[in-house]
C-alpha positions in Angstrom: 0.0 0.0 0.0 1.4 3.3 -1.2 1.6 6.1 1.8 -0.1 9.5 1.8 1.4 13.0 2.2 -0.3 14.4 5.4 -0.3 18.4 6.6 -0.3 18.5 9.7 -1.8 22.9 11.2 -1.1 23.3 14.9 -3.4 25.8 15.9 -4.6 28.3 14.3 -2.5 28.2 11.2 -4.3 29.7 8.0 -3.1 27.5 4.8 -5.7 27.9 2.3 -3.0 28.8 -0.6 -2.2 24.5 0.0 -5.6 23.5 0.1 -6.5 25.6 -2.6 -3.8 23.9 -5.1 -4.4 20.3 -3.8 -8.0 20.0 -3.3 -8.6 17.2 -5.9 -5.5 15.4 -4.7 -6.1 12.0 -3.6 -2.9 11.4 -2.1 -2.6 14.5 -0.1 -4.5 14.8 3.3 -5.0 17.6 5.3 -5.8 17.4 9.1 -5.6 20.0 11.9 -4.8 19.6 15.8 -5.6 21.5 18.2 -2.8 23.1 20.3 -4.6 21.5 23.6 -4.9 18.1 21.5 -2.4 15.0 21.7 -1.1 13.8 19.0 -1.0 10.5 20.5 -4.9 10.8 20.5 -5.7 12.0 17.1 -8.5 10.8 15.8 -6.5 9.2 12.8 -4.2 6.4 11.7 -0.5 7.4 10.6 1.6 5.2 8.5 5.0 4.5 8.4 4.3 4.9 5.2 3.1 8.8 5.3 5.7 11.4 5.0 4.0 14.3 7.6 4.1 18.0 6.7 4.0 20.1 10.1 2.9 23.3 9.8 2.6 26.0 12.8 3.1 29.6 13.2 6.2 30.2 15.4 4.7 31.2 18.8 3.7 27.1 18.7 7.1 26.0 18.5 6.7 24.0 21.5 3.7 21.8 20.6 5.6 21.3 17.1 8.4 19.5 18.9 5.8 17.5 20.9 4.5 16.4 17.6 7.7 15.8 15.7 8.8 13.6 19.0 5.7 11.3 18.8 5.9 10.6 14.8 9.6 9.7 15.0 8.6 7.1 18.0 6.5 6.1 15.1 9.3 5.9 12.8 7.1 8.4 10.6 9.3 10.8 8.6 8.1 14.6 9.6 8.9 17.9 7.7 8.3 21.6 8.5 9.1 25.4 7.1 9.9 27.5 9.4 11.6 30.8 9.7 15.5 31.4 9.4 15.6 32.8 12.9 13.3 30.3 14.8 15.8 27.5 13.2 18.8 28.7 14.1 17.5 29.4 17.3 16.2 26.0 18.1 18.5 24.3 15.9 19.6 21.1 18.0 16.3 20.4 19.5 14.8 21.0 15.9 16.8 18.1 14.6 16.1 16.1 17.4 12.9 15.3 16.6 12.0 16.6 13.3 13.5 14.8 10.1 13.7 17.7 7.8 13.8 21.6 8.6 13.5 24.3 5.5 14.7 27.5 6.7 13.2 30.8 5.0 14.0 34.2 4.8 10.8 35.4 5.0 8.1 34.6 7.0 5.7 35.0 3.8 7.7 32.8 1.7 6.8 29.4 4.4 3.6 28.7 2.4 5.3 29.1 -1.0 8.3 27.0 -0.1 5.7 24.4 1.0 3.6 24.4 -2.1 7.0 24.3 -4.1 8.3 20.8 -1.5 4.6 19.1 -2.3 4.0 19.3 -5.6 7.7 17.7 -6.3 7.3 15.1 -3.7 3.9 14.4 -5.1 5.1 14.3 -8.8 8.2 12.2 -7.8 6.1 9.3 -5.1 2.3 9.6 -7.5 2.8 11.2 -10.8 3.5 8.7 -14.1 7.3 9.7 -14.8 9.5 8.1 -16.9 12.1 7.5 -13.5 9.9 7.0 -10.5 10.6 7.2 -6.8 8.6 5.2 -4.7 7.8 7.3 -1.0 10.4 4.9 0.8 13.1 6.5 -1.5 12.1 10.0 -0.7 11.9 8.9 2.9 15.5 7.6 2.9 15.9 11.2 1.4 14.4 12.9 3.8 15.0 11.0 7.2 17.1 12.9 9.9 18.3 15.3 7.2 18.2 18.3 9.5 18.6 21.8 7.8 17.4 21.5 4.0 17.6 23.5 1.5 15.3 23.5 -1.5 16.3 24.8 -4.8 15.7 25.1 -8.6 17.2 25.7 -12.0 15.6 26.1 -15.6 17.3 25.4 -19.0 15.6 26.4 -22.6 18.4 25.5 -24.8 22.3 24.1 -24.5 23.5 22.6 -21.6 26.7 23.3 -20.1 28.2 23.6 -16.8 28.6 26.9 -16.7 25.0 27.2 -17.8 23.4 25.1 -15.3 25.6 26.8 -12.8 24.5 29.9 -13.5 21.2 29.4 -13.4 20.9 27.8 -9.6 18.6 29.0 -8.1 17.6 29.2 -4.3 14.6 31.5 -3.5 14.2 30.7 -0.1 16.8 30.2 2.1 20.5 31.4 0.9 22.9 28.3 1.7 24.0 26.2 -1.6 24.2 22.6 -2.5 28.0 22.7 -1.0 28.7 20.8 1.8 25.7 18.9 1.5 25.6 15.0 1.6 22.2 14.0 0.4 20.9 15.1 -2.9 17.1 14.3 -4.3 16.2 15.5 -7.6 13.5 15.7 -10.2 13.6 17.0 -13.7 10.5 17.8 -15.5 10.8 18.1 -19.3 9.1 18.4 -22.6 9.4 15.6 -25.1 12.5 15.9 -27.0 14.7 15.0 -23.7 17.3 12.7 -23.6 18.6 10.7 -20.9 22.4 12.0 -21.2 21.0 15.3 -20.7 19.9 13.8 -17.4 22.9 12.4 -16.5 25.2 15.6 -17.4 22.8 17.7 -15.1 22.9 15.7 -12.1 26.7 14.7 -12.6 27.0 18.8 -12.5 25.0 19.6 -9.2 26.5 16.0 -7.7 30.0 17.6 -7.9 28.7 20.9 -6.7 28.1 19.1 -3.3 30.6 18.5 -0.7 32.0 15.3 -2.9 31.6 13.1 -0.6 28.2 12.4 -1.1 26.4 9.2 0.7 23.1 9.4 -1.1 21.6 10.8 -4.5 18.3 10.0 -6.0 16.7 11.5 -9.2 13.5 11.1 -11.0 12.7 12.2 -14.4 8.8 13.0 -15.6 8.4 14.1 -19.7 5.8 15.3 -21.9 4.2 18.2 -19.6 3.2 21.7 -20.7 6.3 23.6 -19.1 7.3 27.1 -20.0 10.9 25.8 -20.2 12.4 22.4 -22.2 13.6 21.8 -18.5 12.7 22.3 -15.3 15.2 21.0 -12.2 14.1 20.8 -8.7 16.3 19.6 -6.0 16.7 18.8 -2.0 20.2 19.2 -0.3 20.4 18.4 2.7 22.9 16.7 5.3 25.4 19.4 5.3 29.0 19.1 6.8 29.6 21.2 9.5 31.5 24.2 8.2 
């Protein structure tokens, strides 16, 4: 049985750009708790399967570590967004108990960045692509990753290194691929794509890492409408201490 992508509001936290955008989406569930609600009593089942999206404002900090310590006694990977500040701030305890942390810059930009995380998980685990990744691959990807960094690149014509270099793009949280030691990434093309163009792209943002990389996954989806020939999305994450 194929797991779900959960989201997870503590309190009052207003998300309606999300549910807006995934409303028809079968594989994407969105629940709220309570700040006086256990998690260990929710009124629903959570799979190891599930990949949990937590999403609180920052005065809740608290009951978001409370939550993030119950799903990894679960062995349930957990994800949040939260501001710069907060996670440098609370950054041991943060990767204590939640798998993955995406810093942003700017408060407004923690709905945007978790649009941006969804719709590539849920093109890479549910959408027909011509490499899949099933959601224990993005799991392995994901689990005690600690600070992540999300970013992107487009490409209309030739690829070259100092193309794709150029073009990197990180819109929400400044720090780059180097130094990091897990790398997931998904390209979604137009028809005309060839597999070596695949290869020569990841090749290039594999030796942009700390070279001493211990994981990479990539999946490759073509034949969508796209305003670009490519478009690269990627997760760094595992970075060496500097």
């Amino acid at each position: 049985m194929q797991g779900k992508l959960k989201i997870i509001t503590i309190g009052d936290y207003k998300n309606s750009i999300l549910k807006k955008s995934f409303k028809d989406n079968e594989n994407i569930e969105f629940l709220k708790l309570a700040l006086d609600e256990s998690i260990k009593n929710f009124n629903t089942d959570f799979s190891k399967k599930d990949i949990i999206f937590l999403i609180t404002n920052g005065e809740n900090l608290e009951k978001l570590l409370e939550v993030g310590k119950a799903l990894k006694e679960k062995e349930i990977v957990s994800v949040t967004v939260l501001e710069e500040k907060i996670v440098m701030e609370n950054r041991k305890v943060l990767e204590e108990t939640i798998n993955a942390i995406f810093p942003v810059n700017k408060k407004d930009n923690i709905d945007n960045l978790l649009l941006e995380l969804i719709k590539m998980i849920d093109n890479i685990i549910f959408e027909r692509c011509y490499i899949n990744l099933d959601v224990e691959d993005v799991k392995s990807m994901l689990r005690d990753s600690g600070i992540t960094v999300f970013g992107s690149l487009n490409i209309n014509e030739t690829i070259s290194k100092e193309d794709i270099i150029k073009n990197i793009n990180y819109p929400f949280y400044p720090k780059t691929l180097k130094d990091s030691k897990k790398l997931l990434i998904f390209l979604d093309t137009l028809e005309g794509f060839v597999l070596t163009e695949g290869e020569l792209i990841t090749d290039i943002l594999k030796n942009e890492t700390s070279q001493n990389i211990e994981d990479m996954l990539f999946s490759i989806r073509i034949g969508n409408n796209l305003k670009n020939r490519i478009e690269c999305y990627f997760i760094a994450s595992k970075f060496v201490e500097e």
